[in-house]
Residue, then its C-alpha position, 0 to 999 in steps of 0.5 A: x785889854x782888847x778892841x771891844x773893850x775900848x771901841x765907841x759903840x754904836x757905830x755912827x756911819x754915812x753911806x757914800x751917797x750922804x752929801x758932804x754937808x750931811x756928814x760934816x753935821x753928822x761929825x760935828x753933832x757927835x765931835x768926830x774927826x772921821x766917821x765911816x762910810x759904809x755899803x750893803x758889802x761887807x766891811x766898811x767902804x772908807x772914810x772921809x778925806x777931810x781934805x777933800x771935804x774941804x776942798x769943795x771938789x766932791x759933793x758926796x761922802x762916797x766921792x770924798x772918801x779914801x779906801x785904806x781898807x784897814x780895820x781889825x776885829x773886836x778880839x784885837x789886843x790894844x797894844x796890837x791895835x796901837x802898833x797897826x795905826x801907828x804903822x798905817x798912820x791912822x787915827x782911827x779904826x774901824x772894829x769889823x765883825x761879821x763883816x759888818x761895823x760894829x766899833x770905832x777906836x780912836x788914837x785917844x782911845x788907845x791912849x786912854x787904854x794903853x796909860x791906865x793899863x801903864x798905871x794899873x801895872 
């Protein structure tokens, strides 16, 4: 099983002039606990430091954002992808192809994949 298989598409994203308040509806409507920002370059820009959202220090999700430039590509095999965010501490990665943003994984989504994958076996 593979990133594409797993990734939530379309992507949902904000680019870094979305004020805070618009990005937390945006995470909130669709129960997010991240949400990409991306620009017109290639890749995303980052996400959104939670804790910088809700320290009111910033005002835009650009400000907010931490840059971990990690991400992989559709053909990601799952336990890869499980072993990258674990090493990274990420909860999620963005699916990048093209340079462009084209998925979402998510930790449950590996975990999802990675125990019926367990139980198929």
């Amino acid at each position: 099983m593979r990133a594409r298989d797993i990734m939530t598409t379309p992507t949902i994203a904000v680019t870094p002039s979305a004020t805070l308040e618009e990005a937390a509806k945006v995470m909130a409507a669709n129960r997010f606990t991240t949400l990409p920002v991306v620009t017109q370059a290639p890749g995303p820009a980052g996400d959104p430091d939670t804790g910088a959202m809700l320290g009111g220090q910033v005002r835009t999700a650009g400000a907010a954002m931490r840059r971990s430039g990690f991400g992989v590509v559709p053909d990601t095999e799952v336990s890869d992808l499980a072993g990258r965010m674990s090493d990274a501490g990420m909860r999620s990665a963005p699916v990048i192809e093209g340079g462009r943003v084209v998925g979402m994984v998510t930790l449950g989504d590996v975990l999802r994949a990675l125990g019926g994958a367990r139980q198929d076996s």
